[in-house]
C-alpha positions in Angstrom: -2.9 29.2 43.8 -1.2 29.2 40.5 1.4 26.4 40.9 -1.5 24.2 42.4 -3.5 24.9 39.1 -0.2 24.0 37.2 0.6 21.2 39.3 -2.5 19.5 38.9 -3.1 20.4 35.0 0.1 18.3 34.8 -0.5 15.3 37.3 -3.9 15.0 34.8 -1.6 15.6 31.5 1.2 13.3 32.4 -0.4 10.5 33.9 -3.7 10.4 32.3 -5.3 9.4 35.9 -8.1 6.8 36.3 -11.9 9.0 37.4 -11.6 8.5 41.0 -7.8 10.2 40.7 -9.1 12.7 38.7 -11.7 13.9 40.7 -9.1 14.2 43.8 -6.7 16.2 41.5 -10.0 18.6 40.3 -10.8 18.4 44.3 -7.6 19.4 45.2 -7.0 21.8 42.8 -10.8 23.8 44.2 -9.3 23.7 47.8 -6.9 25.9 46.6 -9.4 28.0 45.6 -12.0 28.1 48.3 -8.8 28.5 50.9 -7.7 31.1 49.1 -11.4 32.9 49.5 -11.4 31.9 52.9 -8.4 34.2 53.8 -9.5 36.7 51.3 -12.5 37.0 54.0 -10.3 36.3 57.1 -8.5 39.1 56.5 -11.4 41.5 55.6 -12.6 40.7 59.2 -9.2 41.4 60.6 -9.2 44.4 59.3 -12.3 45.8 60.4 -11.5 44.1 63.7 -8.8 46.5 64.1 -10.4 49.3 63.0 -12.9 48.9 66.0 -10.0 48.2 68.2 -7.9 51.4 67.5 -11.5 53.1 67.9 -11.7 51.2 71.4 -15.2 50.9 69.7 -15.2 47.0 69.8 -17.6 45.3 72.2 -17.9 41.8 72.8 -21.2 40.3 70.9 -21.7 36.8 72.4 -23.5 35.8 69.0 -20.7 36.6 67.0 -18.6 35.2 68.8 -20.4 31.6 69.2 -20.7 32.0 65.3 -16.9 33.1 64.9 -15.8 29.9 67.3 -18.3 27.5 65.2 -16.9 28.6 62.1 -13.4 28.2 63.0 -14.0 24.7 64.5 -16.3 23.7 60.8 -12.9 24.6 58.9 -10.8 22.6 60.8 -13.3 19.6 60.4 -13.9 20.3 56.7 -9.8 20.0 56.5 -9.7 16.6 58.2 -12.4 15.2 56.4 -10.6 16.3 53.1 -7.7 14.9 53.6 -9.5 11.4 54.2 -12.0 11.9 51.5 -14.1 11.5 54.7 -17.8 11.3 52.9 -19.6 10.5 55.8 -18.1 13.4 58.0 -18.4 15.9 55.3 -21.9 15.0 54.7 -22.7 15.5 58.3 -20.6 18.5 58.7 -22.6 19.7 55.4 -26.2 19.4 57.4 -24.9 22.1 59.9 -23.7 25.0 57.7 -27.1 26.3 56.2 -28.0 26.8 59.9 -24.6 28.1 60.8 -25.3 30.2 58.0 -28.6 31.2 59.2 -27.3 32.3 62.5 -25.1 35.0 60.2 -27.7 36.0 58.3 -30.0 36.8 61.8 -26.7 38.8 62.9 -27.0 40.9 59.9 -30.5 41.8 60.8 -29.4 42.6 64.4 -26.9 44.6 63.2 -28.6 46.5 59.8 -31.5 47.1 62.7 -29.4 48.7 65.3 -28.0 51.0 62.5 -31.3 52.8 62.6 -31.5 53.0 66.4 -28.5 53.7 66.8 -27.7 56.2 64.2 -24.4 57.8 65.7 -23.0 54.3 66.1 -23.6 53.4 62.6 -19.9 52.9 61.7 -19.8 50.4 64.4 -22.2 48.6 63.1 -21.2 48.8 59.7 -17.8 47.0 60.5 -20.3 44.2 62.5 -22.6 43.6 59.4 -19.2 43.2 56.9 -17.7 41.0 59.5 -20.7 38.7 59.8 -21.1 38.8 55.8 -18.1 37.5 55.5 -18.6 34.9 58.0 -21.5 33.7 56.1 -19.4 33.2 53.2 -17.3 31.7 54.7 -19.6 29.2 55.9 -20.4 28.6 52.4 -17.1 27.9 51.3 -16.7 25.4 53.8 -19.6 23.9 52.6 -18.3 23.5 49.1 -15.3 21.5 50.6 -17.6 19.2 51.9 -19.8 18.5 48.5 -16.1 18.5 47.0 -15.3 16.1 49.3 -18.2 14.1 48.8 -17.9 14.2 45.0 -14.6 12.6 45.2 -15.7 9.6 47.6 -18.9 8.9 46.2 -18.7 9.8 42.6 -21.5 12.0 43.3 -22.2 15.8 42.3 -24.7 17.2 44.9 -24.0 21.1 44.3 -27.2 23.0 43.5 -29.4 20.2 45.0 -31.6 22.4 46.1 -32.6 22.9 41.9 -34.8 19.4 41.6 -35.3 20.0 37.8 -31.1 20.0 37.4 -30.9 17.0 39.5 -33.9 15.0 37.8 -32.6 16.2 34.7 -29.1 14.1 35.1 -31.0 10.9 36.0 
């Protein structure tokens, strides 16, 4: 993460880059970023992965794994569409991770819920609700790329455009 930080600092202090290169260096430089949090959360799911496995505790949970499979095909998409500055795929692919992100946030529930009826299984269900909280950030990340993406192709900053007043504000 560090030599693409340096890299970049010097592409922008060395060749003094016209806006559109600049944002795809300051683009660049945040997929290092948000790749490096994806695998920080990869890996906490591995983890507790194989901690239900040497438990022989892990079960198959169709949900999770439709959500696991969605998620895995929206990073492979928000990679493409990076590397083509692909505004018009990003923006779609965009529109379908607050419900993807939804559909994590329902698993939670499931999960916090069968903690109470399930009291003796809690630790197995504890491992389920960190898995599928790190899914949904995750999904979040990915959807980053995509304003990132969009930001360099269109010149146009949509994070937070959910907060009207910021985005008025800037008109």
């Amino acid at each position: 993460m560090k030599q693409v930080d340096r890299g970049g600092t010097k592409i922008l202090i060395r060749f003094q880059p016209l806006a559109s290169d600049f944002r795809t260096v300051l683009a660049t430089i945040k997929l290092g970023s948000h790749l490096e949090n994806i695998s920080d959360h990869a890996v906490n799911i591995a983890r507790r992965a194989r901690a239900l496995i040497q438990e022989s505790a892990l079960e198959e949970d169709e949900e999770l794994s439709a959500i696991f499979e969605l998620v895995d095909a929206a990073l492979a998409e928000s990679l493409e569409a990076f590397s083509a500055f692909d505004n018009m795929r990003a923006d779609k692919l965009r529109s379908q991770m607050e419900p993807l992100a939804q559909s994590a946030r329902d698993l939670l529930e499931k999960f916090s819920d069968a903690v109470g009826k399930n009291p003796e299984r809690s630790g197995f269900y504890v491992n389920l609700i960190i898995m599928a909280r790190s899914l949904e950030q995750i999904i979040y990340l990915i959807e980053s790329i995509t304003e990132d993406i969009i930001y360099v192709a269109e010149a146009r900053d949509i994070r937070h455009a959910k907060n009207r007043l910021a985005v008025e504000n800037e008109q």
